[in-house]
N, C-alpha and C positions, 0 to 999 in steps of 0.2 A: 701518568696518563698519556705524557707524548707517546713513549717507549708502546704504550697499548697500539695507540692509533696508528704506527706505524707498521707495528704486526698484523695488523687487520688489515692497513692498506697492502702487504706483503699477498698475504693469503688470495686477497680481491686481484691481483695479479695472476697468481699460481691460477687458480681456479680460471681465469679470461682466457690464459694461456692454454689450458687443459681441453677448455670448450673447444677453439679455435683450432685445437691438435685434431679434438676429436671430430669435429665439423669436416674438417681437412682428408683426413681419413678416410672418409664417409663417401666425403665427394670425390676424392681417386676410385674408391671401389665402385662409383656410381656410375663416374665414365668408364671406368673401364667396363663395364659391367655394359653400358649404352654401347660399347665400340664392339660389342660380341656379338656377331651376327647368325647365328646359328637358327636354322630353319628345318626343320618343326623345333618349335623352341623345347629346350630341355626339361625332364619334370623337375630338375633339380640342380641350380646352380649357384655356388659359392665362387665370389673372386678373389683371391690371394693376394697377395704383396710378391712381385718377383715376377718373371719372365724366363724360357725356355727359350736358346737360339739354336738352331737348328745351323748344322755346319757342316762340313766335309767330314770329320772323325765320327759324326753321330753313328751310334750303332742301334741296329733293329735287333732285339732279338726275341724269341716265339720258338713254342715247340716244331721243329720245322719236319720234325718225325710222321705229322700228321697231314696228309695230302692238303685235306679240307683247308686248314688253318693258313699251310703254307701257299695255297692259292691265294686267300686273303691277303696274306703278309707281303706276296709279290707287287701284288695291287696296288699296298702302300707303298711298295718301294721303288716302282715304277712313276707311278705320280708325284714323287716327290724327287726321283731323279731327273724326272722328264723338266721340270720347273726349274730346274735350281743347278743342273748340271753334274750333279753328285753323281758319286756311285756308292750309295749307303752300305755298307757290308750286313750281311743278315748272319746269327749266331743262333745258336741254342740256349735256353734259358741258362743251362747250366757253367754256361761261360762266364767264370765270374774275373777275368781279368781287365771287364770294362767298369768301372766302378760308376762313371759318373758321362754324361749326357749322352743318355742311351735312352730308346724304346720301348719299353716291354710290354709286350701283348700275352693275354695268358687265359686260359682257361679256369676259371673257379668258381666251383658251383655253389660254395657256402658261401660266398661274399653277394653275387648275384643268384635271385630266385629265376627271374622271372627269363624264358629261352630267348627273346628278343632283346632284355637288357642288357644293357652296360655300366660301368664304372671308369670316370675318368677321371686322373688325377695327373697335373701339371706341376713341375715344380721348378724351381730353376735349374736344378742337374738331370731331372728326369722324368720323362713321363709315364705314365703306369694306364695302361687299360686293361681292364678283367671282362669277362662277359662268363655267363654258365655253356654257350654253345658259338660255334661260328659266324654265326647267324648276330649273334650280338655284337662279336667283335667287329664284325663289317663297320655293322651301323653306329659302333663307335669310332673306329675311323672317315665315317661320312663328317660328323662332329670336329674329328679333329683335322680335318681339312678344313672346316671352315674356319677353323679357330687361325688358321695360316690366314696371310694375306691371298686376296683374291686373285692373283697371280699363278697361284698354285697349282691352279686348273690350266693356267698355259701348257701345251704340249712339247714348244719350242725354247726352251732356255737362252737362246741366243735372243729372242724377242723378249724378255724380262730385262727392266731396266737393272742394270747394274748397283745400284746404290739397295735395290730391294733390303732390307731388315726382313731375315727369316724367323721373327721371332713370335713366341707363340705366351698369352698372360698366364700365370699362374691362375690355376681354377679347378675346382672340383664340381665333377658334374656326376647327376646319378639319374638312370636316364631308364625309360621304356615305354611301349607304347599301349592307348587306348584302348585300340581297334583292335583288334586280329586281322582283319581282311581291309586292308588299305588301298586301292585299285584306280587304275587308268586305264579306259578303253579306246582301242580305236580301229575305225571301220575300213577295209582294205576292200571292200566289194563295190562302194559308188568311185573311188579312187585306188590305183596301183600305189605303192610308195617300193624304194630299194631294200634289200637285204641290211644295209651298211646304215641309213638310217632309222630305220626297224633296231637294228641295235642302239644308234645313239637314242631314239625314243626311250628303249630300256632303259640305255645311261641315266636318263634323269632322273624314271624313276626311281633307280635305287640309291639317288645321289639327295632325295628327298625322304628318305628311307618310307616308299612305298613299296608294297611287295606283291602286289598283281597286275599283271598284263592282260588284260581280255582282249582277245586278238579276233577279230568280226571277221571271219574268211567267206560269207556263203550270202554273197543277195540277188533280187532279183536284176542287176547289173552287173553281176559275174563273178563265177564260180573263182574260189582262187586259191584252192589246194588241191594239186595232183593225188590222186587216187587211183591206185595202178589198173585195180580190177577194173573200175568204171571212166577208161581213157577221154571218153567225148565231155567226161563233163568239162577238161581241161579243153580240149580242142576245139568243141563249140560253147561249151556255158563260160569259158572265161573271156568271150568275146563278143565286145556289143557291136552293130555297125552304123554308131552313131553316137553323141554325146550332145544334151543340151547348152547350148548358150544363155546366159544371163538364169535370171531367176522364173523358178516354176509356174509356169503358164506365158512363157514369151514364146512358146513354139516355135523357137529358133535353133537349128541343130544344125553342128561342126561339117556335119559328114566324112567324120573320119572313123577309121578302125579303133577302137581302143580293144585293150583290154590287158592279159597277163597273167602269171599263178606264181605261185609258189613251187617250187619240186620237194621231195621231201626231203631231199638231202638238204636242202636251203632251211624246212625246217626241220630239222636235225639239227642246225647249224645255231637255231634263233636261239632253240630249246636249251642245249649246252650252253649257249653264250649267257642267256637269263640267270640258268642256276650258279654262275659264278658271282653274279649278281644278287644273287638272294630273293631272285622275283619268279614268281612263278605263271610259268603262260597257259591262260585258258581258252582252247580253241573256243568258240562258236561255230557251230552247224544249224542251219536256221531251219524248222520245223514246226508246224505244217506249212504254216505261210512262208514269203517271202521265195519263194521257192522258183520264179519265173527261167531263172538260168538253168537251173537243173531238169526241170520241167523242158528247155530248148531241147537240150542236148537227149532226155531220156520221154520224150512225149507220153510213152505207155505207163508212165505213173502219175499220169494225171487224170481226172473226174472225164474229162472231155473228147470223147473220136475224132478222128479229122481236125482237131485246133491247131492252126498255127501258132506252135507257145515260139518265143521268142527273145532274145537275154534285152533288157529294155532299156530303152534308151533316154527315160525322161526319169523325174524322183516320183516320190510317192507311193499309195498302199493300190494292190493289183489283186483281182480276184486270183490267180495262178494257184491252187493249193493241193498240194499234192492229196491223193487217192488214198483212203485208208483200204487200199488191199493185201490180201498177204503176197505179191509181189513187190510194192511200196516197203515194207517192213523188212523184206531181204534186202531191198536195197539200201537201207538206211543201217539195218543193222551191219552189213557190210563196211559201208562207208566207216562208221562209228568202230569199226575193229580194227581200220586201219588209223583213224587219227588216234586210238587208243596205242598203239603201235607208235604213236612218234610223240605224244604227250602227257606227262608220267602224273599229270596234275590229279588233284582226286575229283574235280571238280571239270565236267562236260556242260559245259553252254549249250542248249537246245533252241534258244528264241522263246518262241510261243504266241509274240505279240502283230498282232495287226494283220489276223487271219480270217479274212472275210470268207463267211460260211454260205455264200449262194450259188456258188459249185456244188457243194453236198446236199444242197435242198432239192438241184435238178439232178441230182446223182441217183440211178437206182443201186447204184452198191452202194453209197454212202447209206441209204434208209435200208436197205437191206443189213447194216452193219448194228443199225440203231435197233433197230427191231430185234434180231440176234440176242444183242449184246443187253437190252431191255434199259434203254437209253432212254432220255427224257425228249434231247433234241439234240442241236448240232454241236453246240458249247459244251453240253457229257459227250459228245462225240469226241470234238477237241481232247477232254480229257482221258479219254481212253487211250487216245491215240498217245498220247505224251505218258501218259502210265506204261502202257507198252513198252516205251521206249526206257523209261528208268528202269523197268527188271531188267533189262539187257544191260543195259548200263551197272545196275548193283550185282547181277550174276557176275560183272568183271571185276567189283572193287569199287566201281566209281559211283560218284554221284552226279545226280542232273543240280542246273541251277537253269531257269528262266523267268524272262520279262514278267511282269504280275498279271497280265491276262491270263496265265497259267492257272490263277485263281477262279477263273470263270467255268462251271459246270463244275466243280470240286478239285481241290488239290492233290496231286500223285505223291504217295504216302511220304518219302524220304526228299521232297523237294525242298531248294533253296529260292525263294524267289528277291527279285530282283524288281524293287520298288520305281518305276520310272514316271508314273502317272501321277506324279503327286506321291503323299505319305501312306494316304489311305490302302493302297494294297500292304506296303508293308505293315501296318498297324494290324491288317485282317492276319496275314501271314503269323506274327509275332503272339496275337491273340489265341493263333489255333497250334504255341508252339514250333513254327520252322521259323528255321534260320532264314535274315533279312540281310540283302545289302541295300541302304540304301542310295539310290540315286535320283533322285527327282529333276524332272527338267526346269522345276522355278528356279534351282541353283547352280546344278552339277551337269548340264546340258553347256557346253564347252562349244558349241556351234553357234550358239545365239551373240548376238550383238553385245560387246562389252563398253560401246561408245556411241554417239549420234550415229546414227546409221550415214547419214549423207557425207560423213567424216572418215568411215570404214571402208574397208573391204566387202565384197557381198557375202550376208550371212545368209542362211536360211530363214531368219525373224529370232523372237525373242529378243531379251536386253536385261543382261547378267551383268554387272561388274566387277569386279575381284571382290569390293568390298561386299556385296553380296554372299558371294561365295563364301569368303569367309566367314562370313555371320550364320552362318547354315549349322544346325547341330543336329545328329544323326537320330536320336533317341527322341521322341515323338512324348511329349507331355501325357498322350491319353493312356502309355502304360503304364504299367506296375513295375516296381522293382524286379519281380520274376520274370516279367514278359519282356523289360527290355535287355534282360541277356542272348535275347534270338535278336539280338540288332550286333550284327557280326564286325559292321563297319560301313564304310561310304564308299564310291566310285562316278569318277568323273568321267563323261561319256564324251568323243568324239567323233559324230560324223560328218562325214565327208563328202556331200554332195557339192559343194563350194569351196574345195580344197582340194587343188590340184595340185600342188605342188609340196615339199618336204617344209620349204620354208612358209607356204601358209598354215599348214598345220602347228609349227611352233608359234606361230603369231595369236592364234585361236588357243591354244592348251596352257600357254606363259603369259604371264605368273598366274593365273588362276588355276593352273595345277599347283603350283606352289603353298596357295591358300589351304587349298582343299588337304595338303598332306599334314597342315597343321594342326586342321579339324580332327585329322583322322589319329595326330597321334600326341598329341599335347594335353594337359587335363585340363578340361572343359574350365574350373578358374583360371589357369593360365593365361588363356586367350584374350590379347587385347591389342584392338585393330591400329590402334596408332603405335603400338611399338612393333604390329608385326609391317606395317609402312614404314618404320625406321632401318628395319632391317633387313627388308625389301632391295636398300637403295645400295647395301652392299651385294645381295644377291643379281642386282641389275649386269653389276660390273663382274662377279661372275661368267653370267649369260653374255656378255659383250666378249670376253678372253674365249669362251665355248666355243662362240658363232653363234647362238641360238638368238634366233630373230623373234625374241619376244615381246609381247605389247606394250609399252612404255607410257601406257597414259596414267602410273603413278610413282614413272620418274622423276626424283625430283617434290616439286611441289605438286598437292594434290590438285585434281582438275575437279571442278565442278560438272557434271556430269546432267544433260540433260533425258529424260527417261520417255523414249517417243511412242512408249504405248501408251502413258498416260493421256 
């Protein structure tokens, strides 16, 4: 009987031991799993046993035969010489006298389905990423940058502390995204910004693996792409001669000159720079409304004789609306041939929104247009006028997308619209069939207050805060399984009447772009606000090594946030 009870107490051991192994176990892969900061989080991650250190002998290699690829491959070789002081050697796959702590990036398309996915596998000798196209492989090296310390983004290696451990966990990740159409916008007509950060903008984006730029070139504060044939819109519509002080309706103004443009070599320059980034930029040309600067410079396509049109100098919606004549339409379609000419995107930004019709009601060619055309009123007018404009558009290849008033008098056959007023237009849109981005200003309006206002900078109104944003889901309850595959994705908007500078702009867009890229590309169970706050607090330090002056009010411990519309 002793002899028993001691085998039992033997066994009651083993077993406490086993638990305690496997408790153990559990909790290394749990921190380290908590210590993995990767943003948009992965649909797919497993953490290993083991660690990959990144050294002076690591070798990269990728088929380097393919331009595409090996642009990519630069990129990572670049950011990780840049940080660490290396100089990585790049190989071809077929170099097989590296046996062990090497790179390999590679194309396969029966491992990965999906053209934006990846495959990433970590191990102690080696790391392995697959993708079926370029375009995956990016965005799995976006991944495995994060998976480095947050250093990595240093440009300067001599500023990284020394003692840095270049080591990277053991992890299999299997990764793609949501959306199709992932997007950041932002408005260059109420504010200029430079060439240099117009690119670091992109930078984020595709460092988020977002992949549209909607670039706002055309408002009623000024024109801001050269246009060869029609020189004045550059020489008078990109130039206001005034700019308001403080917020709308203090009729307090700088009196100074602003203004500025683009040339097209400049964009030439954005264009190339995006696609190496994997982001695609969609002009904007604003039509019919919003039209005040273009209207300066070309008065004869507007409703009105003798008006002094004028590029304007306060914010807000302005009768100004360009003339549905067939002189209007050369010009437009002209214009629309040359930014076709330097924007390879399939998708042309038209506006649509916030075009008040009491030009066209004293118009006698507007009602002469109506009548013609056997119009109901001004809103089928609007839509004619924007119909017009997509056959010219589809005779080239492309498509229109604009704001959801585009909805209003009937939708133009092949259009995208662009949900901003709330969900309801894209619900109509989705209901009749087109494709939706949405963007709603209760969340994805990037202008509005993210804290006490009296604690801020001056916003436009509104009061968004990241955790808001993140809560946001693109696909609207009121459809059906079929109607929400025309919900393309999300984009977060930013304008710029209260952003004058490069660095308020990253203060307004960070981390709440951040949010939004997670929305856009992570599966909807994925999503959970306190671990994407935990992981946050390494993306902080990120943005700190960048420069990007982003809003820190959930650095750290969360802040209780009071909500001054309530």
């Amino acid at each position: 009987m002793s002899n028993y009870n001691c085998f039992i107490k033997r066994l009651q051991v083993i077993f406490i031991l086993l638990l305690v192994g496997i408790f153990s176990v559990n909790t290394i892969h749990a921190q380290n799993s908590d210590s993995i900061s990767i943003i948009p989080e992965p649909v797919s991650m497993e953490v290993q046993e083991g660690s990959f250190h990144l050294e002076r002998n690591t070798v990269i290699k990728a088929d380097l035969s393919q331009e595409e690829i090996k642009s990519i491959v630069k990129q990572l070789k670049k950011a990780i010489d840049s940080a660490t002081g290396y100089d990585l050697p790049l190989v071809g796959l077929d170099a097989d006298q590296y046996p062990e702590n090497i790179i390999s990036l590679s194309i396969d398309k029966e491992s990965v389905d999906h053209k934006e996915g990846y495959q990433l596998s970590v191990t102690d000798g080696e790391i392995s990423l697959k993708a079926s196209t370029s375009t995956g492989l990016f965005y799995g090296i976006q991944s495995l940058l994060q998976l480095l310390p947050a250093q990595i983004y240093q440009t300067d290696y001599t500023l990284v502390p020394q003692d840095t451990e270049w080591t990277i966990p053991a992890v299999e990740i299997e990764d793609y995204p949501r959306f199709a159409y992932r997007g950041l916008h932002l408005d260059v007509g109420r504010h200029l910004f430079p060439v240099d950060f117009i690119k670091r903008y992109i930078d984020l984006i595709a460092m988020h693996k977002m992949n549209r730029f909607h670039w706002h070139l055309t408002e009623d504060q000024g024109w801001r792409i050269e246009i060869k044939q029609y020189p004045k819109l550059t020489e008078i519509g990109a130039w206001r001669d005034s700019t308001l002080v403080g917020h709308y309706g203090s009729d307090i103004y700088d009196g100074e000159r602003y203004g500025g443009y683009y040339t097209q070599d400049e964009v030439r320059e954005i264009v190339a720079y995006a696609q190496k980034k994997q982001v695609t930029v969609i002009p904007e040309i604003e039509l019919p409304g919003h039209a005040s600067a273009a209207l300066a410079a070309y008065p004869e396509l507007g409703c009105l004789e003798n008006k002094n049109y004028k590029v304007q100098t306060t914010w807000g919606v302005f009768e100004d609306i360009y003339c549905p004549s067939e002189e209007t339409f050369t010009f437009l379609e002209n214009v629309l041939t040359e930014v076709m000419e330097l924007f390879p995107s399939e998708y042309i930004h038209i506006g649509g929104d916030e075009a008040p019709k009491t030009q066209w009601e004293n118009s006698e060619l507007a009602q002469q247009v109506i009548e013609r055309e056997g119009l109901e009123d001004e809103h089928e007018l609007q839509s004619y006028f924007i119909t017009r404009i997509e056959e010219f558009l589809n005779e080239h290849g492309r498509q229109i997308i604009g704001w959801d008033e585009i909805l209003e008098g009937g939708l133009a056959p092949n259009a995208t619209v662009m949900s901003w007023r709330g969900i309801q237009g894209g619900i109509e849109a989705a209901k009749q069939h087109h494709d939706v981005v949405m963007t709603p200003g209760t969340h994805l309006y990037l202008d509005h207050y993210q804290a006490t206002p009296d604690s801020e900078p001056l916003a436009i109104g509104g009061f968004t805060t990241l955790e808001k944003t993140y809560s946001y889901e693109p696909i609207p309850e009121e459809l059906t399984e079929e109607e929400s595959q025309y919900i393309l994705g999300a984009q977060g908007n930013v304008w710029t009447e209260y952003m004058h500078s490069p660095e308020k702009v990253e203060y307004m867009a960070y981390p709440r772009a951040s949010a939004l890229a997670e929305v856009n590309w992570s599966p909807k169970e994925k999503r959970n606000w306190e671990h994407f706050w935990q992981r946050l607090q390494t993306q902080f330090d990120r943005f700190e090594i960048l420069g990007i002056n982003a809003a820190e009010h959930f650095r750290g411990k969360q802040p209780e946030l009071e909500n001054p519309e309530k």
